[in-house]
N, C-alpha and C positions, 0 to 999 in steps of 0.2 A: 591336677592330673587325675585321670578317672582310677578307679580300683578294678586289679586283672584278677578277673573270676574266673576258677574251675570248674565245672559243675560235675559232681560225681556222683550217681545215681543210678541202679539196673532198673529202673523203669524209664521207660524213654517220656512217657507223659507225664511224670512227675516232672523231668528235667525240661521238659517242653512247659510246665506249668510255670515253673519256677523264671524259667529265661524270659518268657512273652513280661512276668512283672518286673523283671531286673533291670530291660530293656526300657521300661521309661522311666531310669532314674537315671539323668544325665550325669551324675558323678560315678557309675558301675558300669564295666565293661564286662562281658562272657565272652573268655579267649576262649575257650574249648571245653568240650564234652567229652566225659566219660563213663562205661555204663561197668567195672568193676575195678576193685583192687590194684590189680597188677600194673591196667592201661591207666590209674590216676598216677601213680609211680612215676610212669614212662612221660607223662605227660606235665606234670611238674617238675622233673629234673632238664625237660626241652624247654617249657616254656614261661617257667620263673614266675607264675604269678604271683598277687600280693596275699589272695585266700582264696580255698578250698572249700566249695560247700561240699563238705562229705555225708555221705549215708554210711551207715555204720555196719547196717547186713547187707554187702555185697557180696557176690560171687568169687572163685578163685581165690582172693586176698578181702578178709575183711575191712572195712574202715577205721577200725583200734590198730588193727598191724599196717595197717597202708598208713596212715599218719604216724607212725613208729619211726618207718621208713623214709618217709619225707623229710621228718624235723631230725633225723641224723645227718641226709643229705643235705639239707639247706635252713639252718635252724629260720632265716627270715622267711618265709612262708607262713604263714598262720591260718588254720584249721577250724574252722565253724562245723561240727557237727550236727547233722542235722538228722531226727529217728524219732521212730514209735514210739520207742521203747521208753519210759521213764525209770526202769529196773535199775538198781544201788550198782548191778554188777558192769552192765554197758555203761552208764558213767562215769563210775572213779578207772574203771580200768581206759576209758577216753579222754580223760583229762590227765590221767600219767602218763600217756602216749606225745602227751604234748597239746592237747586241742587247745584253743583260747577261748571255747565257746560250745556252749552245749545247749542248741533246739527242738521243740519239738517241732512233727511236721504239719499240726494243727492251728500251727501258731497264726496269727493274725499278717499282712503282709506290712504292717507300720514294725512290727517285733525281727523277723525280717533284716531288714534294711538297718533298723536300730542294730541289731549283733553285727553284720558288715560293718557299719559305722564305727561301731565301739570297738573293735578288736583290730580293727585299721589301725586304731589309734595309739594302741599295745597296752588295752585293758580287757579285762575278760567279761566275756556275757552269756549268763546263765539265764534262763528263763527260770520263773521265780518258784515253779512246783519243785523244777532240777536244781536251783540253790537250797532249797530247803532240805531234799535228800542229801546233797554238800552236805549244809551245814550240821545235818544229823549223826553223820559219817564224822566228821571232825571230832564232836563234841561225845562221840559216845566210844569214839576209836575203834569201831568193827571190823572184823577180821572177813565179813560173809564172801570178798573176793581173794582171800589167801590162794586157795588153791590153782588157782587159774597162773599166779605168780610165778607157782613150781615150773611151768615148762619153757625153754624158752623160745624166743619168737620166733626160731625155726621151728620147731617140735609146733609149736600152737599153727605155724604157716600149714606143716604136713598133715597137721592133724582134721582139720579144716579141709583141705583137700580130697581126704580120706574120707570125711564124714558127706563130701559131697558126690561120694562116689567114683570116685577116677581108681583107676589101678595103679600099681607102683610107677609099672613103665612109665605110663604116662604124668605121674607126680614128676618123675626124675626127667622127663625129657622139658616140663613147664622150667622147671626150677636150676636147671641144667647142673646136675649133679646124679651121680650112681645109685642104679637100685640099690646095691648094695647101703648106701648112704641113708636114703629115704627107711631101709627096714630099720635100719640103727637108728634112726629118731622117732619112728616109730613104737621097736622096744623100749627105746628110753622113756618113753612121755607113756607109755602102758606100764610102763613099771614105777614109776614115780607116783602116777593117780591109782594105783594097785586096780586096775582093768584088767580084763584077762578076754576081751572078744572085742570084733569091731563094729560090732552092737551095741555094746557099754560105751563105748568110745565114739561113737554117733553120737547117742544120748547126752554123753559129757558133753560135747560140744556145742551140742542146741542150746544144753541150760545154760552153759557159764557165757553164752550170746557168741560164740565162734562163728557159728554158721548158724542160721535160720531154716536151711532146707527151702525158702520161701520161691514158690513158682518155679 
């Protein structure tokens, strides 16, 4: 039985790249496309696939929280993420999210097809610079992602929202909950990372990989 792929990616020709080589591997299917957060949510709670190739800096809803989301709603799902980014912070905080697999998007298309493969099969696949930052994180017990922990995956959803510029209303009308709501997790996550503007809290958000700002 072939493997039901999501493709989740806000560039349309990366996911166009990525599809045109998935398509001639006879055991890989691409059920659907998605180009952020929120529409990969919607899309594997409808259409049950086996994995998710996830981008990690999406729009709306990042890839850390969208696979949050996912493996709450359906723990058999399995999440291959796929990023730039090699940074200690988008890792462990994507593999506590639940991923079963973390690539880069450099990677070769035999490596690819290998992480599908292997994570089908309910083993994990790290491309070997990303086990190495693992392994360094295990063995040294670094704290450099503590703070990102403090808020929770609401506060980190709004806060990401915020840093990409939307207004309250309209946080509150996405996420369908009150302004009033949205200011309260707001002041909470400004008062937890002791911020005091939504300038600092932009900034927070880029470094600890919430949002990219990207395009």
């Amino acid at each position: 039985m072939a493997i039901k792929i999501i493709l989740a990616d806000d560039h349309t020709v990366i996911r166009a790249g990525i599809r045109s080589l998935l398509d001639k591997c006879p055991n890989i299917v691409v059920i659907a496309e998605a180009s952020d957060g929120r529409e990969t949510v919607e899309k594997a709670a409808q259409l049950k696939p086996d994995i998710i190739i996830m981008d990690i800096a999406m729009p709306n809803l990042n890839g850390v929280e969208a696979t949050r989301k996912i493996k709450a709603d359906n723990s058999r799902v399995k999440i291959l993420a796929l990023s730039m980014h090699a940074d200690k912070r988008y890792i462990i905080e994507t593999l506590k999210a639940g991923a079963s697999g973390y690539i880069l998007k450099n990677c070769a298309v035999k490596e690819l097809t290998d992480a599908i493969n292997t994570i089908n099969n309910n083993q994990t696949y790290l491309s070997p610079s990303i086990a190495e930052v693992v392994l360094d994180e295990l063995l040294n017990d670094n704290t450099d992602v503590k703070n990102n922990s403090v808020l929770t995956a609401r506060e980190k959803e709004v806060l990401q929202l915020i840093s990409e510029g939307k207004s309250t209303k309209k946080i509150a009308m996405e996420l369908h909950i009150s302004v009033s709501t949205i200011e309260t997790h707001r002041r909470q996550a400004m008062e937890k990372l002791n911020i005091h503007s939504i300038a600092e809290l932009t900034k927070y958000a880029i470094r600890e990989g919430l949002t990219t700002l990207e395009g």
